[in-house]
PATOR-993279 format. One line per 2 residues: number of its first residue (from 1); for each residue z, y, x of N, C-alpha, C, O. Coordinates in nm, 4 decimals. Layout:
NUM) Z Y X Z Y X Z Y X Z Y X ~ ... .
//
This chain:
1) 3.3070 4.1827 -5.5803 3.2599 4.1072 -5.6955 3.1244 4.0449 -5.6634 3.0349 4.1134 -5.6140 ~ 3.1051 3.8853 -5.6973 2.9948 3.8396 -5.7064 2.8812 3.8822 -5.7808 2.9027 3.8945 -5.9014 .
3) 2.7480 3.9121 -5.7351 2.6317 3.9800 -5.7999 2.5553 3.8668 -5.7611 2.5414 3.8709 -5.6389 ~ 2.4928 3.7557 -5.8165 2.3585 3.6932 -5.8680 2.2413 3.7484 -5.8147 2.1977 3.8437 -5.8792 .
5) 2.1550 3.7033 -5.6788 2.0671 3.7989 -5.6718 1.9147 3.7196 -5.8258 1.8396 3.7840 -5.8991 ~ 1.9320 3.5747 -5.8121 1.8687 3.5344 -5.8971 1.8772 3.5700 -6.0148 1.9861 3.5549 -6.0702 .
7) 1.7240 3.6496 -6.1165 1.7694 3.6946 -6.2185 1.8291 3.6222 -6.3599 1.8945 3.6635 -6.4557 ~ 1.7711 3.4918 -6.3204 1.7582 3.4380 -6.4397 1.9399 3.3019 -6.3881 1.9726 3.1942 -6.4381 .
9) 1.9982 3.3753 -6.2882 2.1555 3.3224 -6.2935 2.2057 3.4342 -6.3621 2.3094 3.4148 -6.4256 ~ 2.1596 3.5398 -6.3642 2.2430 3.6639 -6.4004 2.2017 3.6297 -6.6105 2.2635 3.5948 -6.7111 .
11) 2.1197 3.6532 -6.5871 2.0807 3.5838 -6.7244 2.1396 3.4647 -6.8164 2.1450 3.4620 -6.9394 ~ 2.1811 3.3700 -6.7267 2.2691 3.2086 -6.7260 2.3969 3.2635 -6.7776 2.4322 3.2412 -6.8934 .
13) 2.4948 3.3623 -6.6629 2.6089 3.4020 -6.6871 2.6494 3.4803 -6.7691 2.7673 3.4884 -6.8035 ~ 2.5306 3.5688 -6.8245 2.5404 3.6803 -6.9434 2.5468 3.5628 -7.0558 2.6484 3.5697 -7.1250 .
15) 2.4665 3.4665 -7.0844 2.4740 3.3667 -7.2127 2.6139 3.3240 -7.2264 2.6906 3.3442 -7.3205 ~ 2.6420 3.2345 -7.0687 2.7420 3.2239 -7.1263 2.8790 3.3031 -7.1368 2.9895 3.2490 -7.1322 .
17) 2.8583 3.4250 -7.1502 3.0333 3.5144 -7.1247 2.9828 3.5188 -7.3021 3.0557 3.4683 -7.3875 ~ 2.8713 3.5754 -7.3323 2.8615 3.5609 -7.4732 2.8644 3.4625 -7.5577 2.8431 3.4938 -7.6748 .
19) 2.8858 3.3443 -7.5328 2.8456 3.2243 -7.6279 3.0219 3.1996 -7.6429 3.0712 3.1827 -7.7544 ~ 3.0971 3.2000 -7.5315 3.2509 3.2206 -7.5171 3.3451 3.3155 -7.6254 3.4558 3.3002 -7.6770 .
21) 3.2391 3.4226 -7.6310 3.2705 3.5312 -7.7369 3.2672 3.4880 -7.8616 3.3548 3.5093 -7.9455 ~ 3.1437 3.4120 -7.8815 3.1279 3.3315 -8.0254 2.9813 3.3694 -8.0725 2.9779 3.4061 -8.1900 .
23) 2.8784 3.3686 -8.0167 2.7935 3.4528 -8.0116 2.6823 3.3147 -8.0050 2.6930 3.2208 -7.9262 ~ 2.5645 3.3333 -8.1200 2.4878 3.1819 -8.1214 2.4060 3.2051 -7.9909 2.3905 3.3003 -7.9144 .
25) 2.3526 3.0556 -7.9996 2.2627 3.0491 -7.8744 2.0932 3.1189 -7.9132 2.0180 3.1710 -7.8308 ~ 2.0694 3.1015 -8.0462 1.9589 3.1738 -8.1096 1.9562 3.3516 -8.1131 1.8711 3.4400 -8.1033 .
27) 2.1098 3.3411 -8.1342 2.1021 3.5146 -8.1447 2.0996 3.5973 -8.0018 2.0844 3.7194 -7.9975 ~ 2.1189 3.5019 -7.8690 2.1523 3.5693 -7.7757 1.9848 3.5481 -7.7188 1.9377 3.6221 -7.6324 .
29) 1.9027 3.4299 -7.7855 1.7672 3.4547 -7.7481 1.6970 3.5562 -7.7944 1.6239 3.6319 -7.7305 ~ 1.7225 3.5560 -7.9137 1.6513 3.6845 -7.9699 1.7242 3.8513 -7.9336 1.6738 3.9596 -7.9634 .
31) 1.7973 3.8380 -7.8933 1.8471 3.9684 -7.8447 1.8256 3.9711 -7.7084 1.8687 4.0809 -7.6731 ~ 1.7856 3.9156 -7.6174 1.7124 3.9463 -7.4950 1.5988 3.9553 -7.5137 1.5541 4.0506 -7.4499 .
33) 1.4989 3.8866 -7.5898 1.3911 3.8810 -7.6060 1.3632 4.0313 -7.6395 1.2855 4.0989 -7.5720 ~ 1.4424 4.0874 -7.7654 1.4227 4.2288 -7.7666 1.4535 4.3065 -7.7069 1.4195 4.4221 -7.7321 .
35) 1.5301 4.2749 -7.6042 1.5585 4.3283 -7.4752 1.4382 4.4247 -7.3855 1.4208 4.5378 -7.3401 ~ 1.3629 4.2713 -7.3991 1.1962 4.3056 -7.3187 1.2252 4.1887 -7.2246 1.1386 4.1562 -7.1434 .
37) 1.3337 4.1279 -7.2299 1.3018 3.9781 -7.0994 1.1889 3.8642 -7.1844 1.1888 3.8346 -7.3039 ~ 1.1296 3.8331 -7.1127 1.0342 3.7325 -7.1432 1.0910 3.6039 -7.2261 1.2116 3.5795 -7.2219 .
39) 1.0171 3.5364 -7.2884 1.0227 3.4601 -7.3318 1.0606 3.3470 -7.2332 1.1806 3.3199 -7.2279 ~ 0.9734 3.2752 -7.1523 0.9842 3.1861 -7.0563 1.1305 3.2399 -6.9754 1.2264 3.1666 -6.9517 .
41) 1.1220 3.3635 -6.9460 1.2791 3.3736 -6.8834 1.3800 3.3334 -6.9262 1.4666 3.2709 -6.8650 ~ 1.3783 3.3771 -7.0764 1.5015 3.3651 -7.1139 1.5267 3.1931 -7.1754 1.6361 3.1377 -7.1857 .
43) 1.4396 3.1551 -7.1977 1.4051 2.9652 -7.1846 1.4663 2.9161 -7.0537 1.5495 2.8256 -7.0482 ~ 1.4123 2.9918 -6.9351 1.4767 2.8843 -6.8416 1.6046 2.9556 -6.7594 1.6435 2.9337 -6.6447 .
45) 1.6535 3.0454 -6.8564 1.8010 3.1136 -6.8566 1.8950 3.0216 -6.9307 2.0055 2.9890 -6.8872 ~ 1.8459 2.9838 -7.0405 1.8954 2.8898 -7.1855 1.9223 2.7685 -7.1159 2.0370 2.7237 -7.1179 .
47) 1.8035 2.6915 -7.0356 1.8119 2.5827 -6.9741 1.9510 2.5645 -6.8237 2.0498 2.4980 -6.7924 ~ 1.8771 2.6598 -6.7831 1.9868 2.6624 -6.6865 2.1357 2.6823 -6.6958 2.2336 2.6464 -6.6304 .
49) 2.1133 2.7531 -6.8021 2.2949 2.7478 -6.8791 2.3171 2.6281 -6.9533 2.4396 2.6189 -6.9610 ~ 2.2653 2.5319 -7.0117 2.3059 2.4157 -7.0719 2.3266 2.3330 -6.9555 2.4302 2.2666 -6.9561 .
51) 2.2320 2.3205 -6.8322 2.2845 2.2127 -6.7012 2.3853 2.2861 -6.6171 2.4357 2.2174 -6.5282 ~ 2.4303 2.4261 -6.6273 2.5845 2.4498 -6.5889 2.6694 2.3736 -6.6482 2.7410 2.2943 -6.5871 .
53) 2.6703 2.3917 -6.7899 2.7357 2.3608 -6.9068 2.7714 2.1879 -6.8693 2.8843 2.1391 -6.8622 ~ 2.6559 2.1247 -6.8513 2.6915 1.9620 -6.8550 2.7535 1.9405 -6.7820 2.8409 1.8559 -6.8007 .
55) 2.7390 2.0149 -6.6438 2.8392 1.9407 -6.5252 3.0130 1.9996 -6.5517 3.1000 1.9368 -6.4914 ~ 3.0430 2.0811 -6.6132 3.1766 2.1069 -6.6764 3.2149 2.0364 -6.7224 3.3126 1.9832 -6.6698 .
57) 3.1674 1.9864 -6.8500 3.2292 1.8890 -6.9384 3.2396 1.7389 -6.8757 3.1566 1.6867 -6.8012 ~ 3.3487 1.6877 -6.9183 3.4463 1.5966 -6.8884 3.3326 1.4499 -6.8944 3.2380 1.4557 -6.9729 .
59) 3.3489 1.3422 -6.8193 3.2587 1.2521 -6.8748 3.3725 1.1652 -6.9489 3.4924 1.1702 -6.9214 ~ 3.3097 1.0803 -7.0534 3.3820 1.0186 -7.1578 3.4068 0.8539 -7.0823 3.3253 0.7624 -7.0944 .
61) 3.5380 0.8441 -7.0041 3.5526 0.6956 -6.9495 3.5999 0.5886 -7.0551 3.6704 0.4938 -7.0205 ~ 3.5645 0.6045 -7.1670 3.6281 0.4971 -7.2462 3.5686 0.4980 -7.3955 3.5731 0.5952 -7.4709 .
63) 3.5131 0.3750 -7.4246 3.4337 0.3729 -7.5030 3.4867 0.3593 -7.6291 3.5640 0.2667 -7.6537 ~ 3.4474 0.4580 -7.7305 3.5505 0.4361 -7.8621 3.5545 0.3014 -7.9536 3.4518 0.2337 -7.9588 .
65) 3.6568 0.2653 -8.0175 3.6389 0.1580 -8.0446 3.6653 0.1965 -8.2612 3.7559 0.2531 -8.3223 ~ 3.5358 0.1304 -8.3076 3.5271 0.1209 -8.4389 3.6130 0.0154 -8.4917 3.5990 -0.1024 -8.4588 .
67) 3.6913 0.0518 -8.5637 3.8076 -0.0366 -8.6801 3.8147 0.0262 -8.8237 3.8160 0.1471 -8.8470 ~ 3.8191 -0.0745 -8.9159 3.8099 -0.0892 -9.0395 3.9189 -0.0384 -9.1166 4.0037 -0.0433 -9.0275 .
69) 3.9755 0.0034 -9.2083 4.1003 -0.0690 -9.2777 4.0753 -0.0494 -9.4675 4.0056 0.0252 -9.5362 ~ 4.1430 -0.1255 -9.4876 4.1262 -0.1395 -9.6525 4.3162 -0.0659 -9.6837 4.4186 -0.1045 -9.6274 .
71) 4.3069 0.0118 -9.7581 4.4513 0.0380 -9.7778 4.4738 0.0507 -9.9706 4.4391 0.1390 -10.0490 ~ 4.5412 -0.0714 -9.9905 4.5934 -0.1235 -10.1166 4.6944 -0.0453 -10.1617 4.7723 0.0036 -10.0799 .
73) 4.7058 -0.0264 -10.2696 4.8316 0.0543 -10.3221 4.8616 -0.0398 -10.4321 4.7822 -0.1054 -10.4996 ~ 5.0028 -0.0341 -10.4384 5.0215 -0.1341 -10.5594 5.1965 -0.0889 -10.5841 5.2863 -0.0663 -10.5030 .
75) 5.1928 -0.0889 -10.7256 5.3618 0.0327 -10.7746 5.4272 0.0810 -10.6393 5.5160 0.0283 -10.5723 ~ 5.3685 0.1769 -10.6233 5.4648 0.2999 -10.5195 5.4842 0.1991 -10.3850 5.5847 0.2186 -10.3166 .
77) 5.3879 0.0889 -10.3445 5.4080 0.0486 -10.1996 5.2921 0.0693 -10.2221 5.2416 0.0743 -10.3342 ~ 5.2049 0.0919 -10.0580 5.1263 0.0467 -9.9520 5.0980 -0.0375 -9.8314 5.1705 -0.0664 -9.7362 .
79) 4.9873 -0.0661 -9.8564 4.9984 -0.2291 -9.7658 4.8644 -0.1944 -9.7244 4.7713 -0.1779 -9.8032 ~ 4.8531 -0.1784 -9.5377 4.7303 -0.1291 -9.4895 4.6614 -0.2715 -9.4334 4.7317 -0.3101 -9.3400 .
81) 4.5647 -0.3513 -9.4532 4.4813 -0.4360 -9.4112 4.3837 -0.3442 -9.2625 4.3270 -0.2349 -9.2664 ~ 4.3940 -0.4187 -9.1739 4.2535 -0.4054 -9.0699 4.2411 -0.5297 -9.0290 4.3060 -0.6305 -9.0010 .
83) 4.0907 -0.4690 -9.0383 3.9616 -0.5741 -9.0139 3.9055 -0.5310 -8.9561 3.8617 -0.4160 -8.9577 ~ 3.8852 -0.6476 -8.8589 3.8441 -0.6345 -8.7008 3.6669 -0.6163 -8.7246 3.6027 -0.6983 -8.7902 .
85) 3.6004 -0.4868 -8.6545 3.4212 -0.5206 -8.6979 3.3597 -0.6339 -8.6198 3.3910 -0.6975 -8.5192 ~ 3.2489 -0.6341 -8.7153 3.1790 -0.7739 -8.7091 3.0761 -0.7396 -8.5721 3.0541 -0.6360 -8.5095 .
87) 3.0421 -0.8349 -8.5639 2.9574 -0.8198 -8.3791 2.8144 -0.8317 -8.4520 2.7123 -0.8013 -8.3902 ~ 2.8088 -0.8898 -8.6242 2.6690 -0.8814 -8.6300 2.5873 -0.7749 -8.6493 2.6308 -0.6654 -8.6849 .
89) 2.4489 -0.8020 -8.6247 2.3871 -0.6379 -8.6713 2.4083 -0.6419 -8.8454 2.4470 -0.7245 -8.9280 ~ 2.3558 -0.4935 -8.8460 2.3621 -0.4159 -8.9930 2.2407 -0.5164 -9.0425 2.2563 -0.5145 -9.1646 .
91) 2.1752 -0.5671 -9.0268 2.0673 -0.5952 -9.1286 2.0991 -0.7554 -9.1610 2.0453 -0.8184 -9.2520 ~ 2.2212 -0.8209 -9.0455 2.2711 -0.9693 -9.1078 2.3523 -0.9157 -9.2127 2.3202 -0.9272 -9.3310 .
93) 2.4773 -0.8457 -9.1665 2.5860 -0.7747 -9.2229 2.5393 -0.7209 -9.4222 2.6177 -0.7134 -9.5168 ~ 2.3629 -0.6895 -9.4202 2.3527 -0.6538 -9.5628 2.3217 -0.7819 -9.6009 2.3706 -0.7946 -9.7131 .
95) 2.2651 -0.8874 -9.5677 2.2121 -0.9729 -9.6344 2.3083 -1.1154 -9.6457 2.2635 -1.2146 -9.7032 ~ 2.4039 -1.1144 -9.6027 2.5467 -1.2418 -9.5795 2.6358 -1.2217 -9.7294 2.7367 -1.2888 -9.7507 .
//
């Protein structure tokens, strides 16, 4: 079994087996902290587990696209309108 000689990886991997569990990121500071691990440790335990964390997650190749729709009801039909958004900014968009 792999053992971490760095403490504050061992620290990284304890956050996250607990955060997996369901366990906040506040409560797992304050429960090391009362531990007796330092403050600054467990900060750049926190840190170092969020830049594990980023390189996991997926990068987003496709940019979402915002669409409108107005949906009319009229005796027991529906009739869905979309409208394509406007390219202007919000502050033409209030005043047009």
């Amino acid at each position: 079994m792999y053992k971490p000689e760095d403490p504050i990886q061992q620290l990284a991997d304890y956050i996250k087996k607990n955060i997996n569990k369901g366990y906040t990121l506040d409560s797992l500071k304050f429960s090391l902290i009362n531990q007796g691990y330092s403050k600054i440790t467990v900060e750049n335990a926190i840190e170092k587990f969020n830049k594990q964390l980023a390189t996991e997650i997926p990068l987003i190749k496709e940019k979402p696209q915002i669409s409108h729709r107005i949906i009319l009801s009229k005796e027991n039909r529906s009739e869905i309108i979309n409208i394509p958004p406007e390219k202007k900014g919000w502050l033409r968009r209030l005043f047009d």
